[in-house]
PAVO-293765 format. One line per field, with one value per residue (C-alpha): residue number from 1; residue in one letter; x, y negated, z negated. Coordinates in Angstrom, 1 decimal. Layout:
! residues N
k <- [NUM | ...]
r <- [a | ...]
xx <- [X | ...]
yy <- [Y | ...]
zz <- [Z | ...]
! end
This chain:
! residues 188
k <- [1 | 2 | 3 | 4 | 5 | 6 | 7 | 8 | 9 | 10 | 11 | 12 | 13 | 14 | 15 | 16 | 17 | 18 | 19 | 20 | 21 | 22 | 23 | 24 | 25 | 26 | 27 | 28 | 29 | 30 | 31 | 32 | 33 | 34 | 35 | 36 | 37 | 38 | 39 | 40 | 41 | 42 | 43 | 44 | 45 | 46 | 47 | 48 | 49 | 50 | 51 | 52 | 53 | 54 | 55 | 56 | 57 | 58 | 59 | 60 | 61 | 62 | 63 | 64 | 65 | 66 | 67 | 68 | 69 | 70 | 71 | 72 | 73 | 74 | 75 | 76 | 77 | 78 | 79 | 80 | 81 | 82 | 83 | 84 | 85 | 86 | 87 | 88 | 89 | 90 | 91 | 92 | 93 | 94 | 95 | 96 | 97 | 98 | 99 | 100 | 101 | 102 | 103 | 104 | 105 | 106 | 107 | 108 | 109 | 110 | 111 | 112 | 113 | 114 | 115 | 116 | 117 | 118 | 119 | 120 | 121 | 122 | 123 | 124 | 125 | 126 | 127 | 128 | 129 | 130 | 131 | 132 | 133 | 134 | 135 | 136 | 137 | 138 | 139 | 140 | 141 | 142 | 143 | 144 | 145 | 146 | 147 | 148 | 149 | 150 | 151 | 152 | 153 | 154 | 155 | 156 | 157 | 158 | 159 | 160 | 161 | 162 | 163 | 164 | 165 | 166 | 167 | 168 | 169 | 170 | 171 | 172 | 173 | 174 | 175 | 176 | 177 | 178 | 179 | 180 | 181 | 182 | 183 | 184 | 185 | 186 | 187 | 188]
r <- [x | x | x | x | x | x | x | x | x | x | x | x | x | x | x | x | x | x | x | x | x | x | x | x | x | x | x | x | x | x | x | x | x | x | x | x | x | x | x | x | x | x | x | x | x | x | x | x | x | x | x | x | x | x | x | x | x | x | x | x | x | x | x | x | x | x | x | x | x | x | x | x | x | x | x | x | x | x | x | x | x | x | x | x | x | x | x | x | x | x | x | x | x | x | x | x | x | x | x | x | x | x | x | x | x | x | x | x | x | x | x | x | x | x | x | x | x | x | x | x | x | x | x | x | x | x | x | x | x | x | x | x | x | x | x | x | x | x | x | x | x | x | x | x | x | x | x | x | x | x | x | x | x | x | x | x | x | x | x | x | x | x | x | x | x | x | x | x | x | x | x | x | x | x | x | x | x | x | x | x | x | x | x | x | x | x | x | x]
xx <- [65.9 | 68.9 | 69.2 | 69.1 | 71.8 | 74.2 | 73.5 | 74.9 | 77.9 | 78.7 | 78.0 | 80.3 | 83.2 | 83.1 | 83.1 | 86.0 | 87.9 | 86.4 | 89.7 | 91.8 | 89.6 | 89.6 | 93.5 | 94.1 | 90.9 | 89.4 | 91.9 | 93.4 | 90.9 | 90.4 | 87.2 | 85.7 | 84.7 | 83.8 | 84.7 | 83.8 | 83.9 | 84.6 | 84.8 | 85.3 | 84.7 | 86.4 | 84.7 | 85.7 | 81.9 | 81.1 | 82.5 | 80.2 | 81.3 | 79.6 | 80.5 | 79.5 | 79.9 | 77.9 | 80.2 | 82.3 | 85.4 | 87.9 | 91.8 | 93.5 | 96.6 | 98.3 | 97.7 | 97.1 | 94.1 | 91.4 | 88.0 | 85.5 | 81.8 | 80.6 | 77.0 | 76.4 | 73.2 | 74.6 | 76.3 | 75.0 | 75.8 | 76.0 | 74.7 | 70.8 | 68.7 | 68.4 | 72.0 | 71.8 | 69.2 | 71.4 | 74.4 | 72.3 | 69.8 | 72.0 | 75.7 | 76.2 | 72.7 | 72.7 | 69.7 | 71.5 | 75.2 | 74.2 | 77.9 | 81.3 | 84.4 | 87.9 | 89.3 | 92.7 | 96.2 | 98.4 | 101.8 | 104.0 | 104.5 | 102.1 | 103.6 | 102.1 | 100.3 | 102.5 | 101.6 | 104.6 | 102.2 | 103.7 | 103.1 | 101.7 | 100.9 | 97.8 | 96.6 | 93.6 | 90.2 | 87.9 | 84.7 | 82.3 | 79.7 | 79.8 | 83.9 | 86.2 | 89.8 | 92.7 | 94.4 | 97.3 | 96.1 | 98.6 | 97.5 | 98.5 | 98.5 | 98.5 | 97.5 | 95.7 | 94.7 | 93.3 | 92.2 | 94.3 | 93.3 | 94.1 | 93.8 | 93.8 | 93.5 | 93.2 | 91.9 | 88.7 | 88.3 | 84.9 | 85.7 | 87.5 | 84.6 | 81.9 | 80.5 | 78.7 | 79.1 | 76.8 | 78.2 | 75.6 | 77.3 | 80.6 | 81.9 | 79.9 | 81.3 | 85.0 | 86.5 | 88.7 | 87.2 | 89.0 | 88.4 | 89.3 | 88.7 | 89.6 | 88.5 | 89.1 | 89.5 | 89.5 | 92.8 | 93.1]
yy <- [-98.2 | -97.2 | -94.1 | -95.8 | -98.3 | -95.3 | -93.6 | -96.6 | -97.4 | -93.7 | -94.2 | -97.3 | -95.7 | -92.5 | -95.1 | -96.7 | -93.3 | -91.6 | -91.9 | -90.3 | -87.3 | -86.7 | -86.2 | -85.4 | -83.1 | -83.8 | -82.2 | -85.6 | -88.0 | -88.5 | -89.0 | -91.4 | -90.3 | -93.5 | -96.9 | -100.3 | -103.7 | -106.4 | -110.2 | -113.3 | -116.9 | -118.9 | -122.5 | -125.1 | -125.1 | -121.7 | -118.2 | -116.0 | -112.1 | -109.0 | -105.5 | -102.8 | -99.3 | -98.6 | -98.5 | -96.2 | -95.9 | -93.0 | -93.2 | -90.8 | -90.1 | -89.4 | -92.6 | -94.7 | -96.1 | -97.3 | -98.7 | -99.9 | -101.0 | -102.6 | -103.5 | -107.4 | -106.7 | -104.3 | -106.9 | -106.5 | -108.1 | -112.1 | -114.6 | -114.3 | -112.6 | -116.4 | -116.1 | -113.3 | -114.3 | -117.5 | -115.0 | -113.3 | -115.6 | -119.3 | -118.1 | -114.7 | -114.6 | -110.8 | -110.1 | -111.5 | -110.4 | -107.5 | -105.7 | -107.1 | -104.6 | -104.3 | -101.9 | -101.7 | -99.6 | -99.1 | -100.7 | -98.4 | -94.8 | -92.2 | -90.6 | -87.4 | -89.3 | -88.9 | -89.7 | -93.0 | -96.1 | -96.8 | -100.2 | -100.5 | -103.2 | -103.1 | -104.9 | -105.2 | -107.2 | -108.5 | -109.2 | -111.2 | -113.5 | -112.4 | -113.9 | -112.0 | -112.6 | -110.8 | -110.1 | -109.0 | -107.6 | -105.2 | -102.3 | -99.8 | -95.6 | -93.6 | -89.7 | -89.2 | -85.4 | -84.5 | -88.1 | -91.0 | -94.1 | -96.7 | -100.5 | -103.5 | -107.6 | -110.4 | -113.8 | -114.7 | -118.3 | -119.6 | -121.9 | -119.4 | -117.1 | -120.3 | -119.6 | -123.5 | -124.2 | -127.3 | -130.6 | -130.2 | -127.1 | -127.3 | -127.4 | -123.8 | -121.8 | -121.2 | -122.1 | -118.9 | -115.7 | -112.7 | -109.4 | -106.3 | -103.3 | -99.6 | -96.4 | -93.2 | -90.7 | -87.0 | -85.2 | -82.1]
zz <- [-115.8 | -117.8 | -116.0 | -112.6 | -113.7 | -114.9 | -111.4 | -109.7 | -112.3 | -110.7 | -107.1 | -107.6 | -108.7 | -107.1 | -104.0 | -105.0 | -105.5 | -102.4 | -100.4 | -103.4 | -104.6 | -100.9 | -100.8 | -104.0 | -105.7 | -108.9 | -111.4 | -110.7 | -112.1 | -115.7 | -117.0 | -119.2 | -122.6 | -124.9 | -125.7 | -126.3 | -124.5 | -126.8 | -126.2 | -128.4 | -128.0 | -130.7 | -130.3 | -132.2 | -133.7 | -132.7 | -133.1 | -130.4 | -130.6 | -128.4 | -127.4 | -125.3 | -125.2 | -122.0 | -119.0 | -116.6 | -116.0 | -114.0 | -113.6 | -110.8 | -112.4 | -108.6 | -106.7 | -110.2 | -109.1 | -111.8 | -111.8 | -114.4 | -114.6 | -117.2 | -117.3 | -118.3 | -120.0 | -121.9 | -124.1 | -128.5 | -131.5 | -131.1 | -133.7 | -132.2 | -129.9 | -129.1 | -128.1 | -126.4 | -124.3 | -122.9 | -122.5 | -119.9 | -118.4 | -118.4 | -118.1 | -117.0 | -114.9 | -115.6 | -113.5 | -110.5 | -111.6 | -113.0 | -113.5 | -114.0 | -112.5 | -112.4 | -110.1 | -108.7 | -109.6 | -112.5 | -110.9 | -112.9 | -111.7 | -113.5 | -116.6 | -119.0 | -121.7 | -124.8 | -128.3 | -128.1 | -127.2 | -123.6 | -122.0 | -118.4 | -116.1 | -114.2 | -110.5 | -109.2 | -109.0 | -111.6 | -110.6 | -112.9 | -112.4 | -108.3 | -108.3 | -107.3 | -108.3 | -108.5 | -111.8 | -113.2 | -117.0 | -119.3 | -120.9 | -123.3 | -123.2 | -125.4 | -125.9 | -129.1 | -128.9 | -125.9 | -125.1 | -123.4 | -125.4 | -123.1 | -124.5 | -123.3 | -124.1 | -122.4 | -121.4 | -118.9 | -117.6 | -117.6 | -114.8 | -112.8 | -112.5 | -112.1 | -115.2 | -116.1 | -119.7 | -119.9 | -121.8 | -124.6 | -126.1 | -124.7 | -128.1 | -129.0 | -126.1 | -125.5 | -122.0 | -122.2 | -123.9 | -125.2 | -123.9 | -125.6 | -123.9 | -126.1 | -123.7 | -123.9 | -121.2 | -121.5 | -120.5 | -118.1]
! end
């Protein structure tokens, strides 16, 4: 099962990136190495923390186009398996949302990665819980060896993704949770 969700994380982004390696070639696109996924909801009675390190994610450093997939299910480390379990089957309804993507473009013009943190602004759509918005989310380069670390933070909207946070615990589950996402991508 793993193997057949991998195989479509791939199928989705070589989608996405289709028209570019067509123009440009592969020595173009950078390739995801390893990361993690992090987010945090700080409730007023409830501190809820996960992270993943299983998703995809390819940069072509000519057009500046991105995408990322990030498997829902994927999702470890919260307070319970209890937890866990309404993460996926109450708010996030993994089986039937089974990914969450951004894909878009870095708005500033492609530079080589240097070792001097450089800031960039990114455009594109984030997709969770089947909603579709556009975003506007700044990130972070930098080469560390023959990687390009790129990271990222920023805030998701329960309500703008229609994720129903029921009155009962409305006070365990933040209305905006923090996502931190660190990847790394190996350089040509």
């Amino acid at each position: 099962m793993q193997h057949l969700k991998k195989i479509a994380c791939l199928v989705f982004l070589a989608f996405l990136l289709l028209p570019v390696n067509a123009q440009t070639g592969n020595q173009n696109i950078l390739k995801f190495s390893h990361g993690t996924i992090t987010f945090v909801s700080e409730a007023p009675l409830e501190l809820i923390k996960a992270s993943t390190s299983e998703f995809q994610a390819v940069i072509d450093t000519v057009s500046g186009k991105f995408a990322f997939s990030v498997p829902i299910s994927s999702f470890i480390g919260f307070n319970s398996p209890l937890q866990r379990e309404h993460f996926n089957e109450n708010y996030l309804e993994s089986v039937k949302y089974p990914k969450a993507t951004y894909s878009g473009k870095i708005i500033e013009a492609w530079q080589t990665p240097s070792s001097s943190a450089r800031k960039v602004r990114t455009k594109g759509k984030l997709t969770i819980h089947g909603v579709e918005k556009e975003q506007l989310i700044e990130a972070v380069l930098q080469k560390e060896g023959k990687l390009l670390h790129v990271k990222s933070t920023f805030k998701v909207k329960t309500t703008d993704y229609n994720i129903k946070i029921p009155k009962l615990v409305v006070q365990k589950i933040a209305q905006e949770i923090d996502v931190t996402v660190d990847a790394y991508f190996k350089l040509q």
